[in-house]
C-alpha positions as CSV (number, residue, x, y, z in Angstrom):
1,X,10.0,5.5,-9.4
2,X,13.1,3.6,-10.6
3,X,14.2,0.1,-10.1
4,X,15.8,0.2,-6.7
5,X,12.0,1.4,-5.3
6,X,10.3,-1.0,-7.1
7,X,12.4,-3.5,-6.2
8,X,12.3,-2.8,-2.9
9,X,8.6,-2.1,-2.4
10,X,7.8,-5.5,-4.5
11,X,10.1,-6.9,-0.9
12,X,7.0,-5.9,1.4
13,X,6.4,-10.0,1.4
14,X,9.4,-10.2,3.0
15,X,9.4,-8.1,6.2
16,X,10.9,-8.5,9.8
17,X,7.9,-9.6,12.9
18,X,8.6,-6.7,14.5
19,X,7.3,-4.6,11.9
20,X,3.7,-6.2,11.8
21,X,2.7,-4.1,14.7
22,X,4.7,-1.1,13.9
23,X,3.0,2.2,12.8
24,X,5.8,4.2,12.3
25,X,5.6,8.5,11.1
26,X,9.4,10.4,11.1
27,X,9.8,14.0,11.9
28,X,11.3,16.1,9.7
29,X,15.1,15.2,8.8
30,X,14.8,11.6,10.4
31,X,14.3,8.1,8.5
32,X,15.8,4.7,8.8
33,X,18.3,4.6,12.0
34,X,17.0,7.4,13.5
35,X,15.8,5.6,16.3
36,X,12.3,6.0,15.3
37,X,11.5,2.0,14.7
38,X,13.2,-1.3,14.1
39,X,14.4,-1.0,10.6
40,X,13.0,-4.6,8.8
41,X,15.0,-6.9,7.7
42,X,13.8,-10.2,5.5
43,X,10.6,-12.1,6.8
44,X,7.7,-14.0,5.7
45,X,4.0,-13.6,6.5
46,X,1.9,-16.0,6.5
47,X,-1.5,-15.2,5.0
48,X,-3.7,-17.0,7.2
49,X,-1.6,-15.4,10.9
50,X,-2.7,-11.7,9.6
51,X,-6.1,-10.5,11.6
52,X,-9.2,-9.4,9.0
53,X,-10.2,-5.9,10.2
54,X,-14.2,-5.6,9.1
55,X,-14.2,-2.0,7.6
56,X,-17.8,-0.6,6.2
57,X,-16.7,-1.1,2.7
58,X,-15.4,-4.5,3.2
59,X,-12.3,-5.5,5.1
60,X,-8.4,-5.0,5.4
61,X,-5.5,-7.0,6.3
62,X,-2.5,-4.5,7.5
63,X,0.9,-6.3,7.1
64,X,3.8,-3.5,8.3
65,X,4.4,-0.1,8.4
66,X,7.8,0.5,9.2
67,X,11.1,1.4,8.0
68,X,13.7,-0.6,6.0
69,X,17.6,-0.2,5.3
70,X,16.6,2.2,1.9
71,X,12.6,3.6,3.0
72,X,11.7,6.0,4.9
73,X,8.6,3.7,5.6
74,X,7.0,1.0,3.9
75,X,3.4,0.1,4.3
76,X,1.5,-3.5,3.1
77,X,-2.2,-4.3,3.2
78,X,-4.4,-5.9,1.2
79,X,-8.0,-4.7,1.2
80,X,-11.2,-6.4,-0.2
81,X,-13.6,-4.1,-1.2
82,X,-17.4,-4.7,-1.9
83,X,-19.2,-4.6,-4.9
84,X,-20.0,-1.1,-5.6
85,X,-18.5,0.1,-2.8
86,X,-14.8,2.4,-2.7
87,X,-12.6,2.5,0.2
88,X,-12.5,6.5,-0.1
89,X,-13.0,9.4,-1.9
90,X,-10.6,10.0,-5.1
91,X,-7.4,11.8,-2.8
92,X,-3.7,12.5,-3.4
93,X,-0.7,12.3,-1.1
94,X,3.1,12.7,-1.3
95,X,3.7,9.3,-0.8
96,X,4.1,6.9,-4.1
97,X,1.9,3.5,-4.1
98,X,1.2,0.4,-6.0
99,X,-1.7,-1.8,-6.4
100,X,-1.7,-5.2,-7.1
101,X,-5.3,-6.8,-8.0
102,X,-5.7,-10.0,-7.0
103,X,-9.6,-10.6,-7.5
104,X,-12.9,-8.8,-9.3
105,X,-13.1,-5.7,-11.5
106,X,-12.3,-2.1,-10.6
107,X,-12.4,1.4,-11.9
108,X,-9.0,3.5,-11.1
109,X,-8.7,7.4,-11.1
110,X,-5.7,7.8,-13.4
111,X,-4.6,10.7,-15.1
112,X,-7.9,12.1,-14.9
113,X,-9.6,9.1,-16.6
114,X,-11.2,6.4,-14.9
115,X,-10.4,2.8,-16.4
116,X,-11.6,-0.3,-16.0
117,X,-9.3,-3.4,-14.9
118,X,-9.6,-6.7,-13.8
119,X,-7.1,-9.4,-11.9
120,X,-3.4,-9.4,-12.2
121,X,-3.4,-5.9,-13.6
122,X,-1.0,-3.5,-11.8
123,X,-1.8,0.6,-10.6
124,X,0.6,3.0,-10.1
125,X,0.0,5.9,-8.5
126,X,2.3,8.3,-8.2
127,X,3.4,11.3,-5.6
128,X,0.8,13.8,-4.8
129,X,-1.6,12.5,-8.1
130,X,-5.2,12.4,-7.8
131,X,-6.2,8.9,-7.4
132,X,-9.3,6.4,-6.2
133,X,-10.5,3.2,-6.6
134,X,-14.1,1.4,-6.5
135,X,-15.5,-1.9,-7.3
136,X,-17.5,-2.5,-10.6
137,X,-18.0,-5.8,-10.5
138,X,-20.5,-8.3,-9.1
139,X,-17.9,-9.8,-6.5
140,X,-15.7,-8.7,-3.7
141,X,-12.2,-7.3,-5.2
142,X,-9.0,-8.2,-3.4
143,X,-6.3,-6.0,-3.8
144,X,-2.8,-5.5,-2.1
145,X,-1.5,-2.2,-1.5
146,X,2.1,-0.9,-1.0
147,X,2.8,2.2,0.0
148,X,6.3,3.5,0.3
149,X,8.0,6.7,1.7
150,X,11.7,7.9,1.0
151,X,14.1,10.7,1.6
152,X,12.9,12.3,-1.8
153,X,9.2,12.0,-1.0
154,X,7.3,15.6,-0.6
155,X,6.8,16.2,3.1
156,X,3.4,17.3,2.1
C-alpha cells in the first residue's frame, strides 16, 4: 500500500449519500466511470443516521461500498464483536484492508502469529494474506473496517 491508498482509504469518513446504499462489484476491465455506480465524492456520516444490523456475533454498521475518483471500490463498516466471539473464520482475499480498533482487546492472525492488541491500535492486512480477528476481552470490541479495491488488486 503506498500513501495515495492510504490516504485515500483513511477518506471513507467522507463519502457521497449516494454511496450509503450502494453495493457495488465491476466486471473485469471496468472501475470508476464505467457506469457501474456513482463514483463518491466528499461527504459526512453521521454516526447515530447509520442502521445497527444485529449479526450472531454482535452487530455491524455498513457505511458505503462504492467507487471513488482513484478505487475500484471502497467499503466502510464498523463491527462490534462479542466477547469471545469472531466475526469469521481466519480467510484471505485479493482485496487490501485496514482495521481501526476503537474499543476492547483482540487477537489478530498476522503473519502466521496471533497478537494481542487493544484500542487505538491499527491492522493491516494485506492482499490475499491469511487473516482473522476474535475478541479476548471481557467487553464488546468496536472496530472499523476499510476495505479497498484498485486497478492493481488480484481479480482473485
Amino acid at each position: 500500500m503506498d500513501r495515495r491508498d492510504f490516504f485515500a482509504a483513511l477518506a471513507g469518513t467522507a463519502l457521497a449519500p449516494e454511496a450509503l446504499a450502494a453495493k457495488t462489484s465491476f466486471a473485469a476491465g471496468s472501475g470508476p466511470g464505467a457506469g457501474a455506480a456513482p463514483v463518491m465524492g466528499s461527504r459526512v456520516f453521521d454516526w447515530n443516521s447509520i442502521p445497527v444490523k444485529p449479526t450472531s456475533y454482535g452487530s455491524v454498521r455498513s457505511f458505503c461500498s462504492a467507487p471513488t475518483a482513484t478505487l475500484e471500490n471502497l467499503e466502510v463498516h464498523v463491527t462490534t464483536l462479542n466477547p469471545g466471539q469472531q466475526p469469521h473464520a481466519p480467510h484471505r482475499h485479493p482485496n487490501e484492508e485496514m482495521i481501526i480498533l476503537r474499543q476492547g482487546t483482540v487477537e489478530t492472525l498476522s503473519n502466521s502469529e496471533w497478537k494481542r492488541v487493544g484500542p487505538g491500535s491499527v491492522i493491516f492486512n494485506g492482499s490475499n494474506q491469511l487473516h482473522g480477528l476474535k475478541n479476548v476481552g471481557t467487553e464488546p470490541a468496536v472496530y472499523h473496517v476499510i476495505n479497498w479495491r484498485t486497478a492493481a488488486t488480484p481479480k482473485a
